[in-house]
C-alpha positions in Angstrom: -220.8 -70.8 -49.8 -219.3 -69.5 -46.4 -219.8 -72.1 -43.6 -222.1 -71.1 -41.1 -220.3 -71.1 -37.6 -221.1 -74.3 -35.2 -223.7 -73.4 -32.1 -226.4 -74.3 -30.0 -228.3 -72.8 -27.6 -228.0 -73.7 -23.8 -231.9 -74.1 -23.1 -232.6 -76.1 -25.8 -234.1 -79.4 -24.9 -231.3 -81.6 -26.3 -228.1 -82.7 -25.1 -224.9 -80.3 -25.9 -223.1 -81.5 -28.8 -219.4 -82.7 -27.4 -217.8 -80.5 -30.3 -219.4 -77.3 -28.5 -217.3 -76.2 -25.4 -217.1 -72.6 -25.5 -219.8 -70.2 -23.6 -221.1 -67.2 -25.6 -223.4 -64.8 -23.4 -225.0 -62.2 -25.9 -226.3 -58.9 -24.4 -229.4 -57.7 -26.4 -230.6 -54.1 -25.6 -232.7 -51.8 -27.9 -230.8 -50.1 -30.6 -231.7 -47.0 -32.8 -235.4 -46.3 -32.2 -236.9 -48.3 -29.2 -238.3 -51.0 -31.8 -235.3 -52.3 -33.5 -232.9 -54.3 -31.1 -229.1 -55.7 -31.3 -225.9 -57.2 -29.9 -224.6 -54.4 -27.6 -222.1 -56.8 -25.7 -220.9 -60.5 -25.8 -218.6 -62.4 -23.4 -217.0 -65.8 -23.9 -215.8 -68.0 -21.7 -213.7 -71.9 -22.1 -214.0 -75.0 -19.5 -210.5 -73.9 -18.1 -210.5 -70.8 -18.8 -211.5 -67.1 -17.9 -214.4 -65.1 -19.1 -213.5 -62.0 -22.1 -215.6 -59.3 -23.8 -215.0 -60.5 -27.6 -213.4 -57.7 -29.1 -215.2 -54.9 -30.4 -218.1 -56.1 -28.4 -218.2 -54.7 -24.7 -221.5 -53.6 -24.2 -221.2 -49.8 -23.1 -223.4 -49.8 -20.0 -220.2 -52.5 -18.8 -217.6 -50.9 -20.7 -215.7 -50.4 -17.3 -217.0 -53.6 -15.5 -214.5 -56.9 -15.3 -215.8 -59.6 -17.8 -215.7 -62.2 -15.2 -218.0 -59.8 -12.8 -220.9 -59.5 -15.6 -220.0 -63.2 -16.7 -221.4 -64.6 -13.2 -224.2 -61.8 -12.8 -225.6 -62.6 -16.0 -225.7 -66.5 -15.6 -226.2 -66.2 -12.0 -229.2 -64.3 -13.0 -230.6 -66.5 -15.9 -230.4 -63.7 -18.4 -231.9 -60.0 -18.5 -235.5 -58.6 -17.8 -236.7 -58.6 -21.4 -237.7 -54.8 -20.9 -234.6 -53.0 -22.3 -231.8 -55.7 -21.9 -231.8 -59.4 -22.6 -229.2 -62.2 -22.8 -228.7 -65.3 -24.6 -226.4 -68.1 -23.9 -225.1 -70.3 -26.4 -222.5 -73.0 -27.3 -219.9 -72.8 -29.5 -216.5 -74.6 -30.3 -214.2 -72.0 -30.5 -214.2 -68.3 -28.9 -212.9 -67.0 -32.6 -216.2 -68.5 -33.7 -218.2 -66.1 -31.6 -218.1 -62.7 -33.8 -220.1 -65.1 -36.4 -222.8 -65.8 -34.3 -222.9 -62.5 -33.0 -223.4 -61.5 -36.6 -226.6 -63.9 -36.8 -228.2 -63.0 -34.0 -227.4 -59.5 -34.5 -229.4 -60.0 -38.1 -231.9 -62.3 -36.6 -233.1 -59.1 -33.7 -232.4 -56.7 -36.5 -235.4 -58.2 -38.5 -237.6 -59.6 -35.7 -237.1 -56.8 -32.9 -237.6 -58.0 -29.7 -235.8 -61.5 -28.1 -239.4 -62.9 -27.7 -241.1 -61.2 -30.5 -242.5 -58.4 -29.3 -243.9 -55.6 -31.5 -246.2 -53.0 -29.9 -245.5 -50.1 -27.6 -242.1 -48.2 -27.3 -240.1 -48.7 -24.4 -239.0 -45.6 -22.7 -236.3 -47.1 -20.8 -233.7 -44.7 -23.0 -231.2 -46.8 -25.2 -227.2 -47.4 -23.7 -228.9 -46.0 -20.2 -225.9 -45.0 -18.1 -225.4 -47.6 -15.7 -225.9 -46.8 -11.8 -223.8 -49.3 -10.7 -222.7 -49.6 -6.7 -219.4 -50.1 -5.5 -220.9 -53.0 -3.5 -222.0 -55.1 -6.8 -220.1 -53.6 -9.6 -222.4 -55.8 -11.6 -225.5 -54.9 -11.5 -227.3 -53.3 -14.1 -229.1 -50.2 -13.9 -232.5 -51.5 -14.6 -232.8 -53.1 -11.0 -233.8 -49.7 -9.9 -237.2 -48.5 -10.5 -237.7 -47.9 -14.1 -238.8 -44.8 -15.9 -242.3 -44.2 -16.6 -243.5 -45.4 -19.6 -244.3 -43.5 -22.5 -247.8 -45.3 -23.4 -250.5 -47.7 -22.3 -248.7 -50.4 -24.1 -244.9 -50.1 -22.6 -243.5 -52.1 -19.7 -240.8 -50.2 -18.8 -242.4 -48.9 -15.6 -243.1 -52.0 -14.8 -240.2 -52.9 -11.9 -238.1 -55.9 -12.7 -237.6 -58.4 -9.9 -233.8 -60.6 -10.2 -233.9 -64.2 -8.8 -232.4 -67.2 -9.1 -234.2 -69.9 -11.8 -234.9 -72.0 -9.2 -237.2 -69.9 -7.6 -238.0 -68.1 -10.8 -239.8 -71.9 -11.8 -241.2 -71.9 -9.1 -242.6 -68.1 -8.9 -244.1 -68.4 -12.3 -245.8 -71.5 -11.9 -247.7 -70.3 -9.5 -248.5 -66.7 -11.5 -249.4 -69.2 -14.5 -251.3 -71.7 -11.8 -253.7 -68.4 -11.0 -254.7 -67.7 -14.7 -255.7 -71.2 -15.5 -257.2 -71.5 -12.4 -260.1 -68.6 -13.6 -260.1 -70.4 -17.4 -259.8 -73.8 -16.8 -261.6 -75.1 -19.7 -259.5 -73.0 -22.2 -256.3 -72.8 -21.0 -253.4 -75.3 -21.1 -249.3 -74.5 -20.6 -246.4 -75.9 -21.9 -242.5 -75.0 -21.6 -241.2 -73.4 -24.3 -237.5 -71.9 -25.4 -238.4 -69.4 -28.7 -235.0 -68.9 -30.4 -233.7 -71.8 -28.1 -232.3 -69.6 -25.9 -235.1 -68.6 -23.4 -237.2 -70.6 -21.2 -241.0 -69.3 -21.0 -243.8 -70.9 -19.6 -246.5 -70.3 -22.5 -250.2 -70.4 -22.0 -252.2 -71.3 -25.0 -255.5 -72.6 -25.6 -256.2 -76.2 -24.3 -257.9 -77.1 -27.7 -254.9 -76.4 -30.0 -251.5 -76.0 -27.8 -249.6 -75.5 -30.7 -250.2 -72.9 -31.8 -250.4 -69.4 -31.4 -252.0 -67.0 -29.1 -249.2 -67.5 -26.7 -249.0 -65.6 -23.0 -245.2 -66.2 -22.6 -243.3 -65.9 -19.3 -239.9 -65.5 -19.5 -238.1 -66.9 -16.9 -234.8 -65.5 -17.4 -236.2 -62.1 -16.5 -239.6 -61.4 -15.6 -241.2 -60.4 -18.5 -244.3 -61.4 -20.4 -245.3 -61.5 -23.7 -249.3 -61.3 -24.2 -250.7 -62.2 -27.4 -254.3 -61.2 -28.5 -256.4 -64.3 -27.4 -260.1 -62.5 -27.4 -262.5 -61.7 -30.5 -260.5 -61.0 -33.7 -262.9 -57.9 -34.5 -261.3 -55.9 -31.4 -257.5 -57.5 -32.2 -254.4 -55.6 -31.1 -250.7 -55.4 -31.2 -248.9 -57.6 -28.7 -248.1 -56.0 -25.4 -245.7 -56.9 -22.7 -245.9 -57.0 -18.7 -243.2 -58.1 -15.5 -245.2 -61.0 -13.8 -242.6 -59.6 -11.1 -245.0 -56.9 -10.3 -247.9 -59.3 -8.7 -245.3 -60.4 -6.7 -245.1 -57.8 -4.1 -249.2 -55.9 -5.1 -251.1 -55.6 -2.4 -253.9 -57.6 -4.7 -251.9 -60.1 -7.1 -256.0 -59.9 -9.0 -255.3 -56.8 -10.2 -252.2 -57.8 -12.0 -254.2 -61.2 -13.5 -257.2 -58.5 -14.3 -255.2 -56.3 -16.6 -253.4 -59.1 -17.9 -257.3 -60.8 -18.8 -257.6 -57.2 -20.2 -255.0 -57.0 -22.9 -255.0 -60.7 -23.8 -259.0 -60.3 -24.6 -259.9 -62.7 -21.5 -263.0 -62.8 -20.6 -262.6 -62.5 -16.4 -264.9 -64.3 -14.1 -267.7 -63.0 -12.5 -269.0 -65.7 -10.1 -265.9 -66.7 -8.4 -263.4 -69.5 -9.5 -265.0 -72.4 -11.7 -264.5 -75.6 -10.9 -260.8 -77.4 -11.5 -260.9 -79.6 -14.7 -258.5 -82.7 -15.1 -256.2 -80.7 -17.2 -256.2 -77.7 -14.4 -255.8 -79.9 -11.9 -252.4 -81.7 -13.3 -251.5 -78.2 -13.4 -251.8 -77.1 -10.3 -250.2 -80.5 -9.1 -247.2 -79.6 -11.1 -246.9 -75.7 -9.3 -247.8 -77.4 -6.0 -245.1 -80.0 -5.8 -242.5 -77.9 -7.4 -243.2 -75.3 -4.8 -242.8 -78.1 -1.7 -239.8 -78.7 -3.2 -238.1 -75.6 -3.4 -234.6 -75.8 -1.3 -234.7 -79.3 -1.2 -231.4 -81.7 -2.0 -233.0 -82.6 -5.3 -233.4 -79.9 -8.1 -236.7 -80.2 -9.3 -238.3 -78.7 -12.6 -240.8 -79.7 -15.4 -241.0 -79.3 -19.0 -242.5 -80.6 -21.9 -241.3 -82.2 -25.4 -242.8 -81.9 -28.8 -243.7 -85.5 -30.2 -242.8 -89.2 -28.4 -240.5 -90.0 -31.1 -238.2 -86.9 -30.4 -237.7 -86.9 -26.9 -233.7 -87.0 -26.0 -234.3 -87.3 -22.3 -236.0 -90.6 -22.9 -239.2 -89.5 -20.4 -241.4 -92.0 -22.4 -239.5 -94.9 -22.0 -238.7 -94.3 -18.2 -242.5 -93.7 -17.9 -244.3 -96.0 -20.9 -247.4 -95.3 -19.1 -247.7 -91.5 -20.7 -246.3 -93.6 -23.9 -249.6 -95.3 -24.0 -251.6 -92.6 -23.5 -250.0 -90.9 -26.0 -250.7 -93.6 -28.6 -254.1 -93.7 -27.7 -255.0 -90.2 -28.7 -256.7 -89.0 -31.8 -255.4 -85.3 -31.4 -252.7 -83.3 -33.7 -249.8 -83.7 -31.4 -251.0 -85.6 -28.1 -247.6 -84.9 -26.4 -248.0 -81.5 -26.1 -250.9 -82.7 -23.3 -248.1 -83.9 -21.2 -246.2 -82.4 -18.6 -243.1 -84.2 -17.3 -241.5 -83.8 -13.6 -237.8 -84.4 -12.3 -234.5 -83.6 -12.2 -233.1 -80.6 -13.2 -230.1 -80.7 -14.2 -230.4 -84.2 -15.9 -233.8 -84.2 -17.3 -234.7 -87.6 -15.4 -238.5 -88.3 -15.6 -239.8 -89.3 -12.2 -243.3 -87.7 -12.9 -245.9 -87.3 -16.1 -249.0 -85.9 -16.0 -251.6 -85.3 -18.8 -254.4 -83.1 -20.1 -256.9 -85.7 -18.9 -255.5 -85.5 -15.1 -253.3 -88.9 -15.2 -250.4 -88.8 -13.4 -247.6 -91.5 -13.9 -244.6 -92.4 -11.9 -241.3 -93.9 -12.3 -242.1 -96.7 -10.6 -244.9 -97.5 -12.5 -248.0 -96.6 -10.2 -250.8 -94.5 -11.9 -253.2 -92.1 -10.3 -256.8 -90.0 -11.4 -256.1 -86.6 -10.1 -260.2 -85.7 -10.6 -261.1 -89.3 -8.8 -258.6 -88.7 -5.5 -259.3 -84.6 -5.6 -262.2 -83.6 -4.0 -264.0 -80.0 -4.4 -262.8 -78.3 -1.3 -260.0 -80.5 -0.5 -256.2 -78.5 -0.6 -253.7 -79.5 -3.5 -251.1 -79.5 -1.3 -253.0 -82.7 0.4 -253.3 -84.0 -3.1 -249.9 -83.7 -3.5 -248.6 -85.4 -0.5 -251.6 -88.2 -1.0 -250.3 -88.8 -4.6 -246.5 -88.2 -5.0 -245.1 -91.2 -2.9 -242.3 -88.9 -2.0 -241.9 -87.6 1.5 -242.7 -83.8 1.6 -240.7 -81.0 3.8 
């Protein structure tokens, strides 16, 4: 049997293996008809050295672009839009490894389509597009311009795709995520996800079963969204993709959370917001105190793990009071209902929060969210009572 090439994705939540010191960026675009996508490009890059298009693999809208140039726009960048380009980062020990695992990702989109699983409407973004690069950023793709109009109801591609840095990418999709589950905060819960371990979403799914599908995914390393069906079976559909980019700049960021109610069978409310449960609240704490953070010293992010036996950061020892609760549950998977805060480059706990609206800290105090919130009182002022961390 032929031995399957060594790799790992960069987002996955575990630490690198030491054997893995290579950099492989992938560029995914739709190939053939506007379902079916594939490899187009791939760049490598060593700890000491410089970055090169594998051979055979420059991707043709950067076929005249410097390796190095794309190399730093794409990371820079987190990745594509995941309307009609993508990128995947992964680890692997030697660059002569990389036209392997080209060859299993190019399989892998060949019989799944889409980087996050997305099967409905065309895209009319036109495959290969010829790039309208500027002398002034040589690297930029062409899909930072206003898209094409889409061909149908269901495609994204008019949808215009907003570049950021992750940082404020977290923080920009927490709150787009923070608005939905303020409107269903009985049904809705979130948890940090990274489908093929090489993409970082934010996934709504419902608060009584989190693991499992429907899923409304934002990708982070892009702006796009994947909406599963989450209303009455008897009127199910196909998937369908957004850009939470667009509410970004609307004049009236409801009528992007409207039509995304809409195709993800959402009932929307009628008689203003209901009222924040515990689980909404921890939420919101989480989007609140990320956004206070944003351009401080510290990196801040939050994420979640699968089970408290497999947790490589060691969050539930450095904060045994979400350990307990944990324990205590009766649920299929209780850590799924908890959200963990800290650094972000070394995945040090300082914060956990669960379902039921605890919130731990590393230095062992414990808080009720619903006991110290009160109905018309800010979350910002929750925040600053709560945290024990000076705020800007």
């Amino acid at each position: 049997m032929e031995k399957q090439p060594l790799y790992q994705g960069q987002f996955v939540d575990a630490p690198r293996d030491p054997r893995l010191t290579v950099e492989l960026v992938m560029i995914e675009r739709p190939v053939g008809d506007h379902d079916a996508w594939g490899v187009t490009g791939a760049i490598t890059r060593s700890e000491s050295g410089p970055a090169e298009w594998v051979e055979g693999h420059t991707d043709p809208n950067y076929r005249d672009s410097d390796a190095e140039k794309i190399w730093t726009y794409l990371t820079d960048k987190g990745g594509g839009n995941g309307i009609n380009y993508d990128a995947a980062f992964v680890w692997i020990a030697e660059a002569a490894d990389a036209p392997d695992v080209i060859a299993i990702q190019d399989d892998h989109l060949a019989r799944e389509g889409h980087p996050l699983g997305y099967s409905g409407g065309k895209v009319a973004t036109p495959v290969n597009p010829k790039p309208q690069l500027t002398s002034e950023d040589p690297a930029e793709p062409s899909d930072r311009v206003q898209a094409e109009e889409p061909d149908s109801k269901d495609s994204c591609a008019g949808h215009r795709h907003v570049d950021m840095p992750f940082p404020i990418a977290d923080v920009l999709s927490w709150q787009v995520i923070v608005e939905l589950v303020r409107r269903h905060p009985a049904d809705l819960w979130v948890m940090r996800t990274h489908p093929f371990e090489i993409y970082d979403c934010l996934s709504v799914r419902r608060l009584e079963k989190p693991w499992s599908v429907p899923t409304i995914a934002l990708n982070r390393n892009g702006t796009h969204v994947k909406v599963d069906w989450f209303g009455d079976l008897g009127s199910f559909h196909e998937n369908d993709l957004m850009s939470w980019g667009d509410p970004l700049e609307a004049p009236d960021p409801r009528d992007w959370l409207l039509e995304l109610e809409r195709l993800a069978g959402l009932r929307s409310p009628t008689q203003g917001l209901p009222a924040s449960t515990p689980s909404s609240l921890s939420l919101r704490w989480i989007s609140r105190f990320l956004s206070l953070q944003l351009g401080a010293r510290d990196r801040w992010t939050a994420w979640t793990v699968d089970s408290a036996d497999d947790d490589p950061y060691g969050c539930f020892e450095a904060i045994p009071g979400a350990l307990t609760w944990v324990r205590s549950q009766t649920t299929q998977h209780p850590a799924y209902y908890v959200w963990f805060v800290g650094d972000a480059r070394t995945r040090s706990a300082q914060f956990a929060l669960s379902a039921d609206g605890d919130l731990w800290s590393r230095d062992h105090r414990q808080v009720s969210l619903p006991a110290e919130h009160t109905s018309k009182g800010s979350i910002t002022g929750l925040v600053a009572r709560t945290s024990g961390l000076p705020l800007p």
